[in-house]
C-alpha positions in Angstrom: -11.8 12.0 -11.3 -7.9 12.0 -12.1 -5.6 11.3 -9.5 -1.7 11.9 -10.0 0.0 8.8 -7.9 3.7 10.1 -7.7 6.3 7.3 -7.0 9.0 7.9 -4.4 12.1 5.7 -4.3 15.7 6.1 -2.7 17.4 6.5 -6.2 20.8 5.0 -4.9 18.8 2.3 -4.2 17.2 1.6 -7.5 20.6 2.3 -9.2 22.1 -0.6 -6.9 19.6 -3.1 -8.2 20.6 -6.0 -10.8 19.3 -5.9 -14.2 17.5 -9.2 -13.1 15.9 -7.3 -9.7 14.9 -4.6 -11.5 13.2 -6.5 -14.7 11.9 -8.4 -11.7 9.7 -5.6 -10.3 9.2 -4.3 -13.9 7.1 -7.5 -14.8 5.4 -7.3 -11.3 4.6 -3.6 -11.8 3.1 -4.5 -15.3 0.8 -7.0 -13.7 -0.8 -4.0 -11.6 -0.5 -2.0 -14.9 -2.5 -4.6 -17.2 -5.5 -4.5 -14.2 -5.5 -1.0 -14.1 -5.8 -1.3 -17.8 -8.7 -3.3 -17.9 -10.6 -1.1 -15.5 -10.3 1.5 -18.1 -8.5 3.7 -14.8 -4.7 4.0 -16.3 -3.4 6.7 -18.0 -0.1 8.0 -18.6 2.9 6.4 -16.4 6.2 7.0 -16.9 9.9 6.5 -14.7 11.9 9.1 -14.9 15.5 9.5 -15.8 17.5 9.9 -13.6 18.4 13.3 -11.0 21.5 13.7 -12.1 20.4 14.4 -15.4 17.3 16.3 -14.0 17.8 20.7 -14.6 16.0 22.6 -12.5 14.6 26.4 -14.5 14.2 28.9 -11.3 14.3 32.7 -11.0 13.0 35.9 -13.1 13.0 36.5 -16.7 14.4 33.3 -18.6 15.6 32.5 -15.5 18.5 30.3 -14.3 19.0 26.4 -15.1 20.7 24.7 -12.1 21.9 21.0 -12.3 19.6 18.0 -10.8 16.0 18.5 -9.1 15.9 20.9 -6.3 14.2 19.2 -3.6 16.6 17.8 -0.4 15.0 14.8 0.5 16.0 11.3 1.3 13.5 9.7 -1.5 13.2 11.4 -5.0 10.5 11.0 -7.4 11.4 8.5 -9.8 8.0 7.8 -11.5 4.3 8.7 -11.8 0.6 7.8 -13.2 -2.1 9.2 -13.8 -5.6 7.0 -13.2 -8.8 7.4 -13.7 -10.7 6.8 -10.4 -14.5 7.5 -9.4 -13.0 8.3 -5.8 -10.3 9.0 -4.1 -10.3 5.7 -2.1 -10.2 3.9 -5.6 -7.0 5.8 -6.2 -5.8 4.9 -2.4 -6.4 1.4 -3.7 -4.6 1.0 -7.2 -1.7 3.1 -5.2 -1.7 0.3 -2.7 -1.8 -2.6 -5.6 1.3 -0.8 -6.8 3.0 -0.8 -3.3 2.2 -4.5 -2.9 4.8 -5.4 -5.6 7.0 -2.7 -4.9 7.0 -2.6 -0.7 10.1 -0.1 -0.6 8.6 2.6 -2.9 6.7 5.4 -1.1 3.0 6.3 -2.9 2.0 10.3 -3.1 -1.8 10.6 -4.0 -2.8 13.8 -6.0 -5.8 15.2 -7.2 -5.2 16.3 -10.8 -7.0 19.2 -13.1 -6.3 18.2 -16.3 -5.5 21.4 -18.6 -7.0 21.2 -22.2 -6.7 24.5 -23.7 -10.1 25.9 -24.7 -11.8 23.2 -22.2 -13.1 24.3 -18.6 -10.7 23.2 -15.8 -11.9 19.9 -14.1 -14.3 20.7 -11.1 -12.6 18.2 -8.0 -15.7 19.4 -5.9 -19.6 19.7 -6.2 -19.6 22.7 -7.8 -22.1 25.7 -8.1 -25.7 24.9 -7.1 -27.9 24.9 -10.8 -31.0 27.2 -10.6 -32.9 24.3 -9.3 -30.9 23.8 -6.0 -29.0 20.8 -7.2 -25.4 20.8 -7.5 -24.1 21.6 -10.6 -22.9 18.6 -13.1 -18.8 17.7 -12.1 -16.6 18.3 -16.1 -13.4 15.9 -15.3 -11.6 13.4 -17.8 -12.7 10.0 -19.1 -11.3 6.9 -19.4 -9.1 8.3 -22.5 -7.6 10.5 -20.4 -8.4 13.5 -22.2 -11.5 13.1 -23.6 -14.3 15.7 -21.2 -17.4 14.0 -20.3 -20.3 15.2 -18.1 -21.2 13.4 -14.7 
């Protein structure tokens, strides 16, 4: 099943870090990376740019581009992955290998449907019942991230 982990940080304090601190975590963060990796659990990450160059589309029609995200908070999202995981405590767990090298970061754990145009939507729940009585197979992504395979 693919789980979105969405990576929280106080951007002023991110911005405040050294180019030594923050290559620093980067190399730790890869470490976790390269094990995801070779579980065959790690899709796409990224780190974002960032708010101030962030434009928010709201509103009818075309709508109306504001500067920087919406969201008030304290924390921003400054990053994100997308893994893998057979459950959701496996997810819990990489989330928690991530926080380990980067203790002031907070972790958000998603469920994710991945949308593939002409594919059926990812079932995150036993679905239907076959004609037999058993539950019905579960459609989500495979280790390619992408690629639909049967369970």
């Amino acid at each position: 099943m693919l789980y979105a982990i969405l990576a929280y940080h106080v951007e002023a304090d991110v911005m405040s870090w050294t180019a030594q601190e923050d290559a620093a975590l980067m190399s730790d963060l890869h470490g976790v990376h390269d094990r995801l990796t070779q579980q065959g659990c790690l899709g796409p990450a990224a780190r974002l740019g960032a708010t101030k160059t962030a434009r928010t589309l709201r509103g009818p029609g075309a709508g109306l581009v504001v500067d920087g995200p919406f969201a008030e908070t304290k924390e921003q999202l400054l990053g994100f992955y997308v893994v893998d995981c057979a459950s959701e405590d496996a997810a819990l767990e990489a989330a928690r290998d991530l926080r380990r090298v980067n203790p002031t970061a907070v972790y958000e754990i998603r469920p994710v449907s991945l949308y593939l145009p002409g594919v059926p939507f990812a079932v995150t729940e036993a679905g239907p019942a076959s004609s037999e009585g058993a539950p019905a197979a579960k459609l989500h992504a495979g280790p390619a991230i992408g690629s639909a395979r049967r369970t």
